[in-house]
PAMAR-516199 format. One record per residue (C-alpha): residue number from 1; x, z, y. Coordinates in pm, whole numbers, plus 50000, padded with zeros to 5 digits. Example, Ala and Ser with C-alpha at 12.3 -4.5 7.8 and 13.67 -1.06 7.14 Angstrom:
% residues 2
<site num="1" px="51230" pz="50780" py="49550"/>
<site num="2" px="51367" pz="50714" py="49894"/>
***
This chain:
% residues 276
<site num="1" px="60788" pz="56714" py="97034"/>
<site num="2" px="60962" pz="56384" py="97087"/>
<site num="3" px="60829" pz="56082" py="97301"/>
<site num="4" px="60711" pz="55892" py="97030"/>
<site num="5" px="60496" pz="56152" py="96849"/>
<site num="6" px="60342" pz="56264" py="97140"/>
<site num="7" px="60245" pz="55937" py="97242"/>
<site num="8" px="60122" pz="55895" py="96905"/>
<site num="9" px="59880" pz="56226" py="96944"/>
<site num="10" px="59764" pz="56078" py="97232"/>
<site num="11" px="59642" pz="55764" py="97091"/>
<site num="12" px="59463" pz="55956" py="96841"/>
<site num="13" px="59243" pz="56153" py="97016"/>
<site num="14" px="59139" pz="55855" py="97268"/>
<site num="15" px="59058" pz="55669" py="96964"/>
<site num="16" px="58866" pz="55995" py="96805"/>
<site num="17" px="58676" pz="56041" py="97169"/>
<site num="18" px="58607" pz="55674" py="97161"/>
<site num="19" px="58436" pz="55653" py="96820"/>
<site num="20" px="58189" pz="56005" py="96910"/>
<site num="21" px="58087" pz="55807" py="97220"/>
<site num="22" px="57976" pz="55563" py="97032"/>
<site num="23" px="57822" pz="55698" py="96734"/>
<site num="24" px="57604" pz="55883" py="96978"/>
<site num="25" px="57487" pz="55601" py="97205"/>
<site num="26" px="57433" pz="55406" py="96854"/>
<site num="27" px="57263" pz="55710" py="96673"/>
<site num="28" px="57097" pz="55938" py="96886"/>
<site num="29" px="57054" pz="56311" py="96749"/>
<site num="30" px="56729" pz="56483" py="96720"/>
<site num="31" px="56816" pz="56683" py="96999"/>
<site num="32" px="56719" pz="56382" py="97216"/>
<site num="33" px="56386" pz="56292" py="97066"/>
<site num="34" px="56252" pz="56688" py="97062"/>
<site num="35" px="55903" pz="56535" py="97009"/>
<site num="36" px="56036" pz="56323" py="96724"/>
<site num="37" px="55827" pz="56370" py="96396"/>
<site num="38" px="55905" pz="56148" py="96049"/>
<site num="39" px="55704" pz="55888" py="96054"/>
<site num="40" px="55439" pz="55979" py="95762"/>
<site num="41" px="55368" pz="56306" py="95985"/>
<site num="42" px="55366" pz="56143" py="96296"/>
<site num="43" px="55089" pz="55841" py="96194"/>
<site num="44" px="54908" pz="56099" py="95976"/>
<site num="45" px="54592" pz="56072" py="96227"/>
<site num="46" px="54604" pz="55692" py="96334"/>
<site num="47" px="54409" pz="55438" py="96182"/>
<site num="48" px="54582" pz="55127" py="96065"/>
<site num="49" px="54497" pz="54788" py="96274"/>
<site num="50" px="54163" pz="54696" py="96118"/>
<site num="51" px="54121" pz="55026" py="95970"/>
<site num="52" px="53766" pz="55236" py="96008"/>
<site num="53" px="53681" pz="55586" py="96037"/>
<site num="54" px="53579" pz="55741" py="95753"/>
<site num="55" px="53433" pz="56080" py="95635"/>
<site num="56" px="53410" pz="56218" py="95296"/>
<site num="57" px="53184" pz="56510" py="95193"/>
<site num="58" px="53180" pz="56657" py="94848"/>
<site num="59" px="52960" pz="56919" py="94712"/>
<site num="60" px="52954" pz="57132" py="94386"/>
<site num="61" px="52891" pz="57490" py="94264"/>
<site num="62" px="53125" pz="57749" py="94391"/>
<site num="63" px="53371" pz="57920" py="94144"/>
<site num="64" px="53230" pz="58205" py="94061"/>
<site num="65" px="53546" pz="58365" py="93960"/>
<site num="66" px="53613" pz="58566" py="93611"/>
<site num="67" px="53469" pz="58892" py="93726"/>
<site num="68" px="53143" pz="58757" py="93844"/>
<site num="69" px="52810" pz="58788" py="93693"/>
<site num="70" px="52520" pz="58541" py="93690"/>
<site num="71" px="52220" pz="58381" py="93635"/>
<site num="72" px="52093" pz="58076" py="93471"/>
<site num="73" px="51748" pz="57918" py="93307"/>
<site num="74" px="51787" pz="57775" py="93007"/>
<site num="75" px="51567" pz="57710" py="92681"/>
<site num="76" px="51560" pz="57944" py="92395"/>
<site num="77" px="51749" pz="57765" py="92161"/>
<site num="78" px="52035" pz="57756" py="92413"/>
<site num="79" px="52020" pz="58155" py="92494"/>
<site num="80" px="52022" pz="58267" py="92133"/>
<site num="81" px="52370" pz="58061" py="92025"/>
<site num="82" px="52639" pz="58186" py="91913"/>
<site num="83" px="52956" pz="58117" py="92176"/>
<site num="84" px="53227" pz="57940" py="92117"/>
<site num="85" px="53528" pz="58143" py="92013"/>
<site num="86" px="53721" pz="58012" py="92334"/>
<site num="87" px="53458" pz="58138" py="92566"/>
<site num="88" px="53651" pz="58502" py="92669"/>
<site num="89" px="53472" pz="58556" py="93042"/>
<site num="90" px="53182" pz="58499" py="93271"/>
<site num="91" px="53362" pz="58144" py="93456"/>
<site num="92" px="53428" pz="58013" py="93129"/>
<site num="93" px="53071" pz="58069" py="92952"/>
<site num="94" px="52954" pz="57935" py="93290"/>
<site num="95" px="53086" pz="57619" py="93262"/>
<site num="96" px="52984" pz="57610" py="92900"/>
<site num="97" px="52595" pz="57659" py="92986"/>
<site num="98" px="52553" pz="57417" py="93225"/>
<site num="99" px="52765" pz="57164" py="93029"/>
<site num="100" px="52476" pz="57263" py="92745"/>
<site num="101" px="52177" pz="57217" py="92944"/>
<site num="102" px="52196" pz="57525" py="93112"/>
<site num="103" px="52049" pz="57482" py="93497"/>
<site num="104" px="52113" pz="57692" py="93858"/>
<site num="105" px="51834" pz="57928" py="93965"/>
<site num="106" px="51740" pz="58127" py="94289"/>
<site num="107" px="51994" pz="58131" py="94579"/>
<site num="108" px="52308" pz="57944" py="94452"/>
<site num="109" px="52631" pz="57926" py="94596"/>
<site num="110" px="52778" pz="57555" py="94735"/>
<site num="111" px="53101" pz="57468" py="94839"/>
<site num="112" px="53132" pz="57150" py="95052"/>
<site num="113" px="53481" pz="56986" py="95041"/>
<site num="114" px="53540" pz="56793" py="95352"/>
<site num="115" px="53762" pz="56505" py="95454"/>
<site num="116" px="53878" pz="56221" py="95672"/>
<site num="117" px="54113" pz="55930" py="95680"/>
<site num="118" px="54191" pz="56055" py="96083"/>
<site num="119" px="54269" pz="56406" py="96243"/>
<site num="120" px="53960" pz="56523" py="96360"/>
<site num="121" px="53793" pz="56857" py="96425"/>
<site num="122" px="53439" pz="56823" py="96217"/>
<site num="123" px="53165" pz="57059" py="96234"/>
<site num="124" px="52852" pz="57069" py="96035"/>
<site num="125" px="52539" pz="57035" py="96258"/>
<site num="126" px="52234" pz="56975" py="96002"/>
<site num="127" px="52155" pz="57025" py="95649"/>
<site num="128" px="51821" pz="56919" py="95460"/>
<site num="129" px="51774" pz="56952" py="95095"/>
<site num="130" px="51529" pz="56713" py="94925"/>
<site num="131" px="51392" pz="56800" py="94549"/>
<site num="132" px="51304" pz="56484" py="94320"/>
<site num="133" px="51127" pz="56651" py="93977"/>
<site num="134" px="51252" pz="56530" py="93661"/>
<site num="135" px="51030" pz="56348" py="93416"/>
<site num="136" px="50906" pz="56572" py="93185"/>
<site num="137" px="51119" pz="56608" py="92821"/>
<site num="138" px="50923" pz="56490" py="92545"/>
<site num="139" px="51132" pz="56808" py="92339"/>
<site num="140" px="50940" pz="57124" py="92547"/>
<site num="141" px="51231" pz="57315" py="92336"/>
<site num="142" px="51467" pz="57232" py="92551"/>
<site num="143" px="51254" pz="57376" py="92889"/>
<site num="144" px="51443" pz="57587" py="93081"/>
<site num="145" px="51196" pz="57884" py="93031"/>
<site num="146" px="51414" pz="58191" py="92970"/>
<site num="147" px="51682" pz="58366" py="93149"/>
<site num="148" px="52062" pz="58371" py="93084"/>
<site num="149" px="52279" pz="58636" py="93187"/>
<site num="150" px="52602" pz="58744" py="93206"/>
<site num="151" px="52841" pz="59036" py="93302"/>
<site num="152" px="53216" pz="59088" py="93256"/>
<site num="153" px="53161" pz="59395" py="93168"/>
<site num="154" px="52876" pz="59676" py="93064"/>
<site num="155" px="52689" pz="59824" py="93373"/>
<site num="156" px="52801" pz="59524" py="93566"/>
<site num="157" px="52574" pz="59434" py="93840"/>
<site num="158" px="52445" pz="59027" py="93896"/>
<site num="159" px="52562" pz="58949" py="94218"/>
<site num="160" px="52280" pz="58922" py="94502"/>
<site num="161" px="52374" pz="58651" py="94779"/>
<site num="162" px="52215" pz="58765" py="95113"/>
<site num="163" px="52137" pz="58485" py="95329"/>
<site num="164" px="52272" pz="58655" py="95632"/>
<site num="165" px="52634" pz="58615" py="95502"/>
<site num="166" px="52615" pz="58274" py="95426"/>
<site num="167" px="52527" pz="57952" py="95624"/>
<site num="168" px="52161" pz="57904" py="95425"/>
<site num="169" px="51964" pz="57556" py="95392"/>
<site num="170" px="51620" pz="57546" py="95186"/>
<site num="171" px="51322" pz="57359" py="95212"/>
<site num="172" px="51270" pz="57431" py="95527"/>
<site num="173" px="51633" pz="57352" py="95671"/>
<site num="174" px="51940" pz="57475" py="95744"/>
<site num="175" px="52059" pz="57815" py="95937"/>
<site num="176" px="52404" pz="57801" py="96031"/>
<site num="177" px="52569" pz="58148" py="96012"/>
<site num="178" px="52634" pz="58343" py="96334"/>
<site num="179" px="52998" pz="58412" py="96227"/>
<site num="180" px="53038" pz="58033" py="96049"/>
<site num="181" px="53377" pz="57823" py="96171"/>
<site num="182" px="53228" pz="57627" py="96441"/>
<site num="183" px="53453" pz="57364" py="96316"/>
<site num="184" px="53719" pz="57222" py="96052"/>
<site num="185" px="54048" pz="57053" py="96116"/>
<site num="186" px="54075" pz="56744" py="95860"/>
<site num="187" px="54298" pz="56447" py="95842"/>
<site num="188" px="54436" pz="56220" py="95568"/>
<site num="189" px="54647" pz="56507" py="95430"/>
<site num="190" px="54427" pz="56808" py="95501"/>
<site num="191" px="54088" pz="56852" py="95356"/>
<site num="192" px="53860" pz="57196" py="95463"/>
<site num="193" px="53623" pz="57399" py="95278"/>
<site num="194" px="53281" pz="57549" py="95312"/>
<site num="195" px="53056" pz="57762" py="95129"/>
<site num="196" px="52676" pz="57724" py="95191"/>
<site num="197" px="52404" pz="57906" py="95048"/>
<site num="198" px="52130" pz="57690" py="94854"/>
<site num="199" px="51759" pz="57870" py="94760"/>
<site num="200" px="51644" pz="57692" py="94477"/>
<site num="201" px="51308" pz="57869" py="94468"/>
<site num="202" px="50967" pz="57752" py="94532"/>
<site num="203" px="50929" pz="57446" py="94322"/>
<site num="204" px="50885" pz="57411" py="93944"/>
<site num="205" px="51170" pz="57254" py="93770"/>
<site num="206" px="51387" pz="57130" py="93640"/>
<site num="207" px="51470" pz="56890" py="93991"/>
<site num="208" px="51766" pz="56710" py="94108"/>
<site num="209" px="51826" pz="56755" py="94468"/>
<site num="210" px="52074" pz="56639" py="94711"/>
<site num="211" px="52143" pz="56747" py="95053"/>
<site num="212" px="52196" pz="56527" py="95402"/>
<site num="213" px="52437" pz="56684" py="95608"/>
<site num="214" px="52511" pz="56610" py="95981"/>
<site num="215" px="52876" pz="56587" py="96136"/>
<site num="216" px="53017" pz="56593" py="96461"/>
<site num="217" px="53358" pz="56456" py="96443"/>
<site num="218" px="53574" pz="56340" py="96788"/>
<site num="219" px="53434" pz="56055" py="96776"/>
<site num="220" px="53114" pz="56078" py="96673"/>
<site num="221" px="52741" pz="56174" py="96506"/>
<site num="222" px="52780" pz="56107" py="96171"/>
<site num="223" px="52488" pz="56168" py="95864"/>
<site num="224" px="52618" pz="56149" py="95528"/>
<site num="225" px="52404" pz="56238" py="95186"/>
<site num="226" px="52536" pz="56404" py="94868"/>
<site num="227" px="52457" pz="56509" py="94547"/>
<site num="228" px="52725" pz="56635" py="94328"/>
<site num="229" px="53062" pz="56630" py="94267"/>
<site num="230" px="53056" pz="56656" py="93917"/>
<site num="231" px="52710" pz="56512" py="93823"/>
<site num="232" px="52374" pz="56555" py="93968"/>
<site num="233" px="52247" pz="56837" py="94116"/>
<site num="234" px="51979" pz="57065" py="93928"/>
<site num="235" px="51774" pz="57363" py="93962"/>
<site num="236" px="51448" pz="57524" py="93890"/>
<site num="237" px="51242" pz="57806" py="93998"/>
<site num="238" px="51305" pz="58122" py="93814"/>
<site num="239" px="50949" pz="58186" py="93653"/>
<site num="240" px="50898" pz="58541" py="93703"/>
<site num="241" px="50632" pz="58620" py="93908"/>
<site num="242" px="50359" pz="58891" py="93941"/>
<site num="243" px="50352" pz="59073" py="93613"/>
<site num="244" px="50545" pz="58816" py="93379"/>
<site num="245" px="50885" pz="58836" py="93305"/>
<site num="246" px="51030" pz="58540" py="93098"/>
<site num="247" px="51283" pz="58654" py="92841"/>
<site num="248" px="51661" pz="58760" py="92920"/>
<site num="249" px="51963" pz="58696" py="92759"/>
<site num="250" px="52271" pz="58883" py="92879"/>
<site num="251" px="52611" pz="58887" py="92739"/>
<site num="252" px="52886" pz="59124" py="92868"/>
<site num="253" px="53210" pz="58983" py="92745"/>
<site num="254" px="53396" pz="59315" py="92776"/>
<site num="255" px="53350" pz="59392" py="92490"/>
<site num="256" px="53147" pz="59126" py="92379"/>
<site num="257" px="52779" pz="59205" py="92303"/>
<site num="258" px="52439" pz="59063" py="92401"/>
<site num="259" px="52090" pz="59211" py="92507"/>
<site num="260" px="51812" pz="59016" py="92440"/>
<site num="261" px="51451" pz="59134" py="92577"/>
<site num="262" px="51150" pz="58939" py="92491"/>
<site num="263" px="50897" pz="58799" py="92738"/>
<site num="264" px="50677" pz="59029" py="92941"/>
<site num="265" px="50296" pz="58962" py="93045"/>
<site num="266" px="50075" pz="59172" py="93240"/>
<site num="267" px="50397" pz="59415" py="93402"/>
<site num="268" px="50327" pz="59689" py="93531"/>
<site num="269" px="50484" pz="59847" py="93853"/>
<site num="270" px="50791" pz="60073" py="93739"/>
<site num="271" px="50796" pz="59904" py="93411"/>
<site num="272" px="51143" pz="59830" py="93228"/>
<site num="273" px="51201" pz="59543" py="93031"/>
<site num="274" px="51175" pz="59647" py="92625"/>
<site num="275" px="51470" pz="59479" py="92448"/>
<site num="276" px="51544" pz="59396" py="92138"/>
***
């Protein structure tokens, strides 16, 4: 290689070894900064200057899937309709009722969406449920007074929710599950969920309710009070009680039929409902 191209070469490379040098001093790699995050990661759990913390609790009847059963009050008139031709299971027709009038009975199960504009750990300390009775409706036709059913399918069963695998609150408070999450990670981009069991029995309905629900956060006791995601919350008692039944309507969508039984004084133990 002659003089001149070598020295050429030469020149080259110290100008190539230069210029790395210096892109590195002027943009570090990642490999420097192993703790580096991007920056809508990294200030996910800061407040901005002036900004205050803030929880968010949302509550509304759990999803009771399409191969669930269940149990509603509703009046007469609204058991003995005909269903919409879109109406094909049990979470559909569910919807449907309650939309119609249709309202939550017995032990129903809650889910409780919770959330935070900082990361925090949160843990639900407290719940109380307080029942406000509705005025009475000047059209007793519309009363919740019978029972509506359904199954997806024939010899389904209607789910039973024990209270000892739930977190429970009634009248009487709130009994936190032995094997509950003690607590939920939330920030601005993570919300958590919880199911909770609410008994609906023991007062006459219809009622709206709501429930107040204690939080421990990082930073703090916090008592927030809810009631409903969607609209208010109702219930009623169920009506049965020592030897009356009120009259059932069940539907089993698969295949589609419905047994009706007609109401029941003076019961007898070992009796079966006679339906019609």
């Amino acid at each position: 290689m002659s003089m001149q191209r070598k020295g050429m070469w030469i020149s080259i490379t110290a100008a190539l070894t230069a210029g790395l040098v210096a892109g590195h001093l002027l943009f570090p790699s990642a490999e420097g900064e192993s703790g580096a995050k991007p920056p809508g990661k990294r200030q996910k759990g800061h407040l901005a200057t002036g900004e205050k913390p803030k929880l968010s609790v949302k509550v509304g009847l759990s999803d009771l899937g399409t191969e669930k059963g269940w149990i509603l009050m509703t009046s007469e008139e609204l058991a003995r309709r005909n269903l919409p031709a879109t109406i094909r299971d049990c979470r559909s027709m569910y919807k449907w009722a309650l939309g119609q009038g249709a309202v939550p009975v017995m032990r129903t199960l809650h889910t409780l969406t919770l959330s935070a504009n900082f990361a925090t750990s949160i843990r639900i300390t407290s719940i109380e449920m307080k029942k406000n009775p509705l005025p009475g409706s000047a059209d007793a036709s519309r009363a919740p007074i019978a029972r509506l059913a359904c199954l997806p399918r024939p010899g389904a069963e209607i789910p039973w929710h024990d209270p000892q695998d739930f977190s429970t609150v009634d009248s009487d408070g709130y009994i936190s599950h032995p094997n509950a999450i003690n607590g939920h990670k939330v920030s601005r981009l993570e919300e958590a969920q919880q199911n909770v069991l609410v008994d609906l029995t023991g007062s006459p309905g219809p009622f709206r309710y709501n429930l107040t629900i204690g939080l421990e956060t990082s930073i703090r006791h916090e008592v927030v009070v809810v009631s409903g995601e969607d609209g208010p919350l109702l219930g009623t008692e169920d009506g049965a009680g020592i030897g009356y039944w009120p009259a059932e309507h069940t539907w089993t969508m698969s295949p589609r039929s419905v047994l009706r039984c007609q109401e029941q004084r003076d019961v007898r133990p070992g009796q079966k409902p006679k339906c019609f």
